[in-house]
C-alpha positions in Angstrom: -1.2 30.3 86.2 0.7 32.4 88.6 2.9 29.9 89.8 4.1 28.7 85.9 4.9 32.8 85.5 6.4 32.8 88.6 8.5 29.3 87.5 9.2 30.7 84.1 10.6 34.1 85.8 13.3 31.7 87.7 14.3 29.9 84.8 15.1 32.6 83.3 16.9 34.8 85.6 19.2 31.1 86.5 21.0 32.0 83.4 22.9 29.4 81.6 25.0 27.4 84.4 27.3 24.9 83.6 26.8 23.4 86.5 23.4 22.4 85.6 22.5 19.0 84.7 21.8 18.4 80.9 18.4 16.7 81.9 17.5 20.0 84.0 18.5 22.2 81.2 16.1 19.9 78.3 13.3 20.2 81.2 14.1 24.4 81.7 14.1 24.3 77.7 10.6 22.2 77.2 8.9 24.1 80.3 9.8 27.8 78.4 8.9 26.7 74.7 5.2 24.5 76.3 4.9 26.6 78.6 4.8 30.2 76.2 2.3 28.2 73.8 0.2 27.6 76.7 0.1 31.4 78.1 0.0 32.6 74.9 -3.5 30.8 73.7 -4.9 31.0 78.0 -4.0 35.0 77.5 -5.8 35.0 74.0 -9.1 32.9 75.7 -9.7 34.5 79.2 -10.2 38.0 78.2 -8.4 39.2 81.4 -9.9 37.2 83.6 -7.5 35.1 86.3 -7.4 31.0 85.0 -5.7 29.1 88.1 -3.3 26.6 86.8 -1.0 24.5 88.7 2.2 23.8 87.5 3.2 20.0 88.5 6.9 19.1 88.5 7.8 16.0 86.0 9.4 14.3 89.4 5.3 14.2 90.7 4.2 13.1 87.8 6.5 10.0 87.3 6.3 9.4 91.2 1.9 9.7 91.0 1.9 6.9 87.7 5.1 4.7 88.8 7.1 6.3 85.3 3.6 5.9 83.5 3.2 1.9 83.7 0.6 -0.6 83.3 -0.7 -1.0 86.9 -1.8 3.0 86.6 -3.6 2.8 83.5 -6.4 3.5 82.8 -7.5 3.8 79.4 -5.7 4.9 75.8 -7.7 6.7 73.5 -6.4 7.6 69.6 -3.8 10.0 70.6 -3.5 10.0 74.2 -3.6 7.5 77.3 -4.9 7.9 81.3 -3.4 7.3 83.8 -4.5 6.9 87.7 -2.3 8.3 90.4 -1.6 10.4 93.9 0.0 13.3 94.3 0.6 14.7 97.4 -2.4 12.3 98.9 -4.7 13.6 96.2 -5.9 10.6 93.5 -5.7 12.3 89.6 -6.6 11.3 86.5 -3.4 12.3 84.7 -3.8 12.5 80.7 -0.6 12.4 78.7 -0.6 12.7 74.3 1.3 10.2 72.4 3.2 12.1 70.3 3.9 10.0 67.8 0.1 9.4 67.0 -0.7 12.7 67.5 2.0 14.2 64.5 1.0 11.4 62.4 -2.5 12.4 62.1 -1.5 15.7 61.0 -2.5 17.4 64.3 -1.2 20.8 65.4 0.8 22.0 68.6 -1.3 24.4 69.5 -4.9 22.2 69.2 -3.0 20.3 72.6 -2.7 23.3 74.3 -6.6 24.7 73.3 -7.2 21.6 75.4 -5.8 22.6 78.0 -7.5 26.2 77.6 -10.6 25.3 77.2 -10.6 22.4 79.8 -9.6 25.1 82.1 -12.3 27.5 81.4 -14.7 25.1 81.7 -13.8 23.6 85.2 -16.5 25.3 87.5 -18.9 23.3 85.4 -20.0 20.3 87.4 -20.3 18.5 84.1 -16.5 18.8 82.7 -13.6 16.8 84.1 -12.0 19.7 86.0 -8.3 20.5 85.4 -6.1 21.5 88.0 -2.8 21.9 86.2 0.0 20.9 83.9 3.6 19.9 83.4 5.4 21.5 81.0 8.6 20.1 81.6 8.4 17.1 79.4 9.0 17.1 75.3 5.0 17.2 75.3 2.6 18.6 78.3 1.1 16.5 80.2 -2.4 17.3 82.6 -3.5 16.7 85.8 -7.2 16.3 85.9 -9.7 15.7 89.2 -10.0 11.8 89.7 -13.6 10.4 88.5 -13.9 7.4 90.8 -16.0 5.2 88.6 -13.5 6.1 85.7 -14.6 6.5 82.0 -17.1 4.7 79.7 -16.8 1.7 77.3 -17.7 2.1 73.4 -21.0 0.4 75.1 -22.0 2.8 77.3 -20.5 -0.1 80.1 -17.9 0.7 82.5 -15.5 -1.1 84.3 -15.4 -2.5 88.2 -12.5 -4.8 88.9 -11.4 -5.4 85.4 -14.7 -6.4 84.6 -18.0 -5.1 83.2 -20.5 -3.3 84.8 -23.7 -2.8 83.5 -25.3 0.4 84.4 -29.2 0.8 85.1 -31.7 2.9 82.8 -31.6 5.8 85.8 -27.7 6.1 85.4 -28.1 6.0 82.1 -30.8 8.8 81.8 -29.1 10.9 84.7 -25.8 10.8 82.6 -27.4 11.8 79.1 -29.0 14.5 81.1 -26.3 15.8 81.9 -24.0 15.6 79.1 -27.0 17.5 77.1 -26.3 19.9 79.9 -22.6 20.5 79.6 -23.0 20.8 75.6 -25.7 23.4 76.2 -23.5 25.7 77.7 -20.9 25.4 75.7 -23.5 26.3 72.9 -25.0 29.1 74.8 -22.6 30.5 77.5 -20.2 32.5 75.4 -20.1 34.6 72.8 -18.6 32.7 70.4 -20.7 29.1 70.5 -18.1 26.7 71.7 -18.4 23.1 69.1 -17.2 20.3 70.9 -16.9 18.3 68.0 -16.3 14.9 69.6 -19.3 14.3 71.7 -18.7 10.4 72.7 -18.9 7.7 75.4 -15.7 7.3 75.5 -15.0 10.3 76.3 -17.2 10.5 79.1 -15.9 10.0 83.0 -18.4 8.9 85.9 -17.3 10.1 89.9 -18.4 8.4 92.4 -21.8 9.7 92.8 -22.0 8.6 89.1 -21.8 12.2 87.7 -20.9 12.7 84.5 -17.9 14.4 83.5 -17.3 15.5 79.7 -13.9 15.6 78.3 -11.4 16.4 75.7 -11.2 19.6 73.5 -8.7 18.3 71.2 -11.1 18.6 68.2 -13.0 21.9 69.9 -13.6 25.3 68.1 -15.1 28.1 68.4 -18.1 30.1 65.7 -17.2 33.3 65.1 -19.9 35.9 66.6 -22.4 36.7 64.0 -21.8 33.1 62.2 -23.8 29.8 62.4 -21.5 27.4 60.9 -17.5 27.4 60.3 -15.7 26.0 57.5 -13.0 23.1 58.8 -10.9 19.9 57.9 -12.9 16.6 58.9 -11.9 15.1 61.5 -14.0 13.2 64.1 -15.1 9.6 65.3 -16.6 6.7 63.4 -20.5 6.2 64.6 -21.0 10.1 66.0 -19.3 12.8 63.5 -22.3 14.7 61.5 -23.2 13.3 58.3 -23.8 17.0 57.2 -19.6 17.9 58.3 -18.3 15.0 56.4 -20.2 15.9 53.1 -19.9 19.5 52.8 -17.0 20.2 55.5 -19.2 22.4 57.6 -19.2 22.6 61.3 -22.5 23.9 63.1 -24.0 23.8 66.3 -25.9 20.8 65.5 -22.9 18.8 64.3 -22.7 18.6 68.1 -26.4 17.4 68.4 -26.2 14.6 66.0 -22.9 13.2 68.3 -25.1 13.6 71.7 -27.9 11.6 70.0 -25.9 9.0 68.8 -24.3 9.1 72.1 -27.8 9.0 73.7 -28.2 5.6 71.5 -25.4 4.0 72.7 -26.4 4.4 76.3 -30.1 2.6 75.3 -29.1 -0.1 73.1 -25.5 -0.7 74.9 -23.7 -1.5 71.4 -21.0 0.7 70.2 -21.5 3.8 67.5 -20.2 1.9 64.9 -19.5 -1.5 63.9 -19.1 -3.4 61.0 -20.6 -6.6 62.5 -24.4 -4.8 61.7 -23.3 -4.7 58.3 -26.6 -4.4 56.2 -27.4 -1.0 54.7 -27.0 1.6 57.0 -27.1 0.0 60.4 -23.4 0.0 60.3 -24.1 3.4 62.3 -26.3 3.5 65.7 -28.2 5.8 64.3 -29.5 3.5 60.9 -29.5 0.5 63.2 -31.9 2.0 65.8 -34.1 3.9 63.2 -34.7 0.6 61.0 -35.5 -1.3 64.5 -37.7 1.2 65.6 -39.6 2.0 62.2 -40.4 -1.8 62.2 -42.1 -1.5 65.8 -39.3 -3.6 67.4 -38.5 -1.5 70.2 -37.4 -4.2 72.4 -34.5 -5.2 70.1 -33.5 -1.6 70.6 -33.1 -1.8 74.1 -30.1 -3.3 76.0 -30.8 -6.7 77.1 -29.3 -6.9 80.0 -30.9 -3.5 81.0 -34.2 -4.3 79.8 -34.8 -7.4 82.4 -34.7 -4.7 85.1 -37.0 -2.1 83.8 -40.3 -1.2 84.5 -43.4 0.1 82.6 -42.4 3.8 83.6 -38.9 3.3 82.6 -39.8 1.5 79.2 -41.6 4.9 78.3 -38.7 7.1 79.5 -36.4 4.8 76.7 -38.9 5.1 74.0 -39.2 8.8 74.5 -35.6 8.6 74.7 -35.2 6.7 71.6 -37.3 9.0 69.8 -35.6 12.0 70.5 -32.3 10.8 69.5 -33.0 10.2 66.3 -34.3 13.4 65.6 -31.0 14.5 67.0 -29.8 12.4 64.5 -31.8 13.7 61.3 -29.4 13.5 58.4 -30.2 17.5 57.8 -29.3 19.7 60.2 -31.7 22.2 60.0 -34.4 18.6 61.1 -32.5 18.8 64.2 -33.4 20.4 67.2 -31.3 22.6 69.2 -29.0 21.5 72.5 -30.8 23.5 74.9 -34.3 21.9 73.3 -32.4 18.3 73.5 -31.9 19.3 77.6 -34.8 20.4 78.5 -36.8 17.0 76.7 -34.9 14.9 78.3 -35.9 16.4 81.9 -39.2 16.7 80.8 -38.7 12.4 80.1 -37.1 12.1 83.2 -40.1 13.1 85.1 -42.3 10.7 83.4 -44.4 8.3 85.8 -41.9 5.7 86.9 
């Protein structure tokens, strides 16, 4: 943060030289106007306290992803892509919007730059993608995150190795469900205001290479006012994990973000994606309808991933029907039937310490 106040300070006092390039001048001009938005909501969020931000120059960022191309990618999302790439002998995941995407889906400015807030205030958690900084000085920012080594998850719950997939055991599986539950406790419980992530999803889940996981994105993230359980917004969310309660009465609480992590937990057991039209028979167009009609009818092994299941043992098969059962009470279609994130956290280390 410093260093941007101390880059904006130059900018200013260089005045308007003629001399200048027309490219440094659009840079000087996109670095002031980003650049204000984004101390503007970091001064609003930190209450005084010091946020350290490092400002990247677009030269580093073009040089780290070879001007953004294909051999650096590594995966495009709704409204934004990855990107994989050194800077200054450092590996970065480097995360750039598309802006075109990201107007036409009526976003706002300022929801891009409340990523990078809260992103920010969350990176001494081991269980958040940690930011390190920003470049301000293209039409859009752009962030430079810590590199996850393993990368990010498939709609699955699969990752990638060499362009192809890689099934993960049950005990990756658990350890990463543990911890997510984790990270979304404390942004329920760490901060005055309860922090709702609001887009709780594999995809948006990172594995480093000791295969910890790493929660991202705060695009769709807001805050509860004190004294408040449940904030009025606009629907927006994903296919498979958004809160059946949100979409029908336009309510965000607390457990919108439990019904997501249970859905999410689902994925990671049955290793199909949230939703998908191909299970089109009632409600099992969802995980959660698709799990819950299996599971009613006593098929539990039709639940499970098959190419996980081969590998488990009795132990395990307990921790995945425990597991199973407690993400579908996550995913109760009331809310108030749902338990709480820190309850979610502290099951699923109780169920992680059943008899393997």
């Amino acid at each position: 943060m410093k260093s941007m106040l101390k880059q904006v300070k130059q900018i200013l006092r260089s005045g308007s030289s003629e001399k200048r390039k027309e490219k440094d001048i659009q840079e000087e001009r996109w670095f002031l106007e980003n650049g204000g938005i984004f101390l503007k909501e970091l001064i609003a969020d930190c209450n005084g306290k010091s946020i350290p931000i490092r400002s990247f120059s677009p030269e580093q960022i073009l040089k780290a992803t070879n001007n953004f191309d294909s051999s650096c990618f590594v995966c495009d999302d709704a409204i934004f892509e990855w990107f994989r790439g050194n800077i200054e002998d450092k590996s970065y995941l480097i995360k750039r919007f598309h802006e075109d995407r990201f107007l036409e889906q009526e976003f706002q400015v300022g929801e891009a730059y409340k990523d990078i807030v809260l992103s920010a205030r969350m990176s001494n958690h081991s269980n958040f993608l940690k930011l390190f900084g920003c470049c301000f000085e293209f039409s859009f920012p752009v962030f430079v995150f810590e590199n996850a080594e393993h990368g990010v998850m498939l709609e699955e719950g699969r990752i990638l190795v060499n362009g192809e997939e890689y099934i993960l055991p049950w005990s990756v599986r658990l350890k990463i469900g543990k911890e997510i539950a984790d990270a979304v406790t404390y942004l329920h419980m760490a901060f005055p205001k309860i922090i709702i992530h609001r887009n709780i999803k594999a995809t948006n889940i990172f594995l480093d290479k000791n295969w910890t996981a790493k929660l991202s994105d705060f695009l769709l993230s807001i805050m509860i006012p004190e004294g408040k359980s449940r904030i009025e917004v606009k629907y927006r969310g994903t296919n498979g994990y958004s809160d059946p309660f949100y979409f029908t009465t336009g309510f965000v609480t607390e457990y919108s973000d439990v019904y997501s992590f249970g859905a999410c937990l689902l994925v990671f057991i049955t290793g199909k994606p949230a939703f998908d039209p191909a299970r089109f028979e009632g409600n099992n167009i969802l995980i959660a309808g698709y799990v819950k009609g299996l599971y009613k009818n006593g098929k539990l092994d039709e639940v499970i991933d098959p190419m996980m299941a081969k590998d488990i043992t009795s132990g395990q098969r307990l921790q995945v029907e425990a597991c199973v059962v407690l993400a579908l009470r996550c995913c109760e279609e009331r809310d108030e039937d749902r338990p709480k994130m820190i309850q979610v956290a502290k099951e699923l280390k109780r169920i992680e310490r059943i008899e393997q």
